[in-house]
N, C-alpha and C positions, 0 to 999 in steps of 0.2 A: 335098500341103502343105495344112496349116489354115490356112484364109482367117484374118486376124485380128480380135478380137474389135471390134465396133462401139461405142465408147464414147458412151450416148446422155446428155446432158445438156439439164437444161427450163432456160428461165428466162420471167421474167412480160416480154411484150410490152410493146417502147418504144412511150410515149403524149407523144408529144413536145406535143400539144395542152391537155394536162391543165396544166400551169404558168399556161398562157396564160388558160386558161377559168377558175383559183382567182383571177390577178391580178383579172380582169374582175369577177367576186362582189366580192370586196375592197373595188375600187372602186365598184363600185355601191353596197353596203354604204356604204361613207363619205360618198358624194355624200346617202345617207337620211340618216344619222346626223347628217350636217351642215344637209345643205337642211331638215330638217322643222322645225329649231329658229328658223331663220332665216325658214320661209314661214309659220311660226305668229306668228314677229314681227312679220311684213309684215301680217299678215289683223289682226291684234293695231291695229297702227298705220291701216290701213286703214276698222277700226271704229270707231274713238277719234276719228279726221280727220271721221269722218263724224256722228259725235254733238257733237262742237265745233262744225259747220260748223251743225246743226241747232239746238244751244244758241245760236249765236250772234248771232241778233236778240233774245232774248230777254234773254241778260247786256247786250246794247248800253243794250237799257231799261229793266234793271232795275239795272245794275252788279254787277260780280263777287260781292262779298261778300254782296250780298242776295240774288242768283241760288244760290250754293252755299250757303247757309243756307236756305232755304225748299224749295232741293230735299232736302236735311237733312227738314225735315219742321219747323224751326225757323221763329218770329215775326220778321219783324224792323219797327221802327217805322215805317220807309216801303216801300210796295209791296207788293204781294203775289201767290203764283203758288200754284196750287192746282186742285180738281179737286171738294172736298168742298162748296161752297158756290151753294144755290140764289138767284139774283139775286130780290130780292123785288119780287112783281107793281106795279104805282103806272098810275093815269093823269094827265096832264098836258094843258095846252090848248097849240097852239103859236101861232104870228107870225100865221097865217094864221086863228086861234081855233076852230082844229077838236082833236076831243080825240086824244091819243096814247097807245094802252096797250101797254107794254111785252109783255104776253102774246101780241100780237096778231102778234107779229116771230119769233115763235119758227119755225126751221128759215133764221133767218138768223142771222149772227155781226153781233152791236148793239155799236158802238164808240161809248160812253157818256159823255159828256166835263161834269163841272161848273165853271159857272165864272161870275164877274160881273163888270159891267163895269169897276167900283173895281181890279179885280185886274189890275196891268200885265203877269206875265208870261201872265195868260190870254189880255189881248187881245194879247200878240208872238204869242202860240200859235196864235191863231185863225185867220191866214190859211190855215194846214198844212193846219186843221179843213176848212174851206171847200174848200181842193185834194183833201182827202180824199172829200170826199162830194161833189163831182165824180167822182172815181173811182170810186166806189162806185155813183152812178150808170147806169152804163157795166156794170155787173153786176148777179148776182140774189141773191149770196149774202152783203150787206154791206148797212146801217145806220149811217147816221151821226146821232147828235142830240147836241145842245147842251144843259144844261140850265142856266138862268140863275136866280139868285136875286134878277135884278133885276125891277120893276115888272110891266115892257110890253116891247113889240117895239119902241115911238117912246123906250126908254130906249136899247136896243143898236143901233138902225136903221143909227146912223151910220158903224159900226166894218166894217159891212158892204157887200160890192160890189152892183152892182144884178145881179136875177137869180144869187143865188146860191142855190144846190141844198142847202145845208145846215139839216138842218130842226131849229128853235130854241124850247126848250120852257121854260116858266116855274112857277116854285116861290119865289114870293116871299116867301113864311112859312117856307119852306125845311123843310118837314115832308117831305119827299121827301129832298134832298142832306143836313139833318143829322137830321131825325129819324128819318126809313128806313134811310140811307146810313151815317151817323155822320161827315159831311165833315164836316174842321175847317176845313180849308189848300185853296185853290185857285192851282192848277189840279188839278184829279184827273179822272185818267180810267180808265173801267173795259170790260174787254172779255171779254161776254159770250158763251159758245158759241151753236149752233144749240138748244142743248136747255135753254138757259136756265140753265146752271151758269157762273157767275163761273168766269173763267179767267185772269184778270191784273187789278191795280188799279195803276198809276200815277202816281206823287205826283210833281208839277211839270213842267214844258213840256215839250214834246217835237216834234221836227218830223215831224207825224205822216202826210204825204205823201211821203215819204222812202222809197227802193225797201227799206230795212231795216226800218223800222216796218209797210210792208203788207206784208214777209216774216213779220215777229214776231205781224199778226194771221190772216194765211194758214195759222200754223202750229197754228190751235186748229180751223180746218174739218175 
């Protein structure tokens, strides 16, 4: 008897693992498509939080609208912030009548305040002044001076504590604060870098011991 015929039939091998490993792609896939939009926005916010945070003694001192307009590359009438302007040389006598030349400060940051003693919100200002250059003492990279359009030392004497650190310089023809300078208005203060480029000018009081004002002049070292 004839054995009967073997009917051979192929088929493609069950891959019961293939479904599973397309979901997994899939989702992987979506989790990029989604997370990159979202981690670009977080680095996005991350950098923005961290340029505010940086801006932000300087808008304190200078207020919003003068802040985003000068960093615009615009004038505005009071203040100013900047990088293009070399502070010009001057020497001056101070309290103690020895001379003071601005040149001579350069690879420090000179926090340069005009002001006389007729001018009320200079002398509310001055005590900051005084706190400040006490601190400044206490470091190597800060200058504090005062620069007064009045007489003498026996005209300001009084405003000030005994042994105070702040060193007080006079321009009483004021050919320095307005003929160098161009000050009209006091109190003005101006804060120059290590390399002697004007970095900020300041128009009216300010409490300039204030942990946001040595943040704002910290920020030009």
């Amino acid at each position: 008897m004839t054995a009967p015929a073997t009917i051979s039939t192929s088929s493609t091998p069950s891959t019961p693992g293939t479904p599973r490993r397309s979901r997994e792609l899939i989702a992987a896939l979506m989790v990029v498509l989604v997370g990159a939009p979202l981690t670009f926005v977080f680095a996005r916010a991350m950098v923005d939080s961290e340029v505010r945070r940086r801006e932000g003694p300087l808008r304190a001192m200078l207020g919003d609208p003068a802040f985003d307009a000068q960093s615009r590359g615009e004038k505005t009438e009071l203040n100013y912030l900047g990088d293009g302007l070399t502070a010009p040389d001057f020497t001056l006598t101070d309290q103690d009548g020895k001379p003071w030349r601005l040149q001579d400060h350069r690879g420090k940051m000179v926090v340069m305040n005009f002001w006389t003693i007729t001018c009320q919100p200079c002398v509310e200002e001055m005590p900051s002044l005084v706190a400040l250059a006490d601190i400044a003492s206490r470091r190597t990279d800060i200058e504090v001076v005062a620069v007064s359009t009045d007489k003498d030392w026996k005209a300001v004497a009084p405003i000030f504590p005994p042994h105070s650190r702040l060193r007080v310089l006079f321009d009483p023809e004021r050919k320095i604060v307005n003929g160098t300078y161009g000050t009209r208005l006091f109190p003005e203060t101006w804060i120059i870098d290590p390399g002697g480029v004007i970095r900020m000018r300041v128009d009216g009081g300010r409490d300039w011991a204030s942990a946001l004002s040595i943040e704002a002049i910290d920020h030009f070292l």
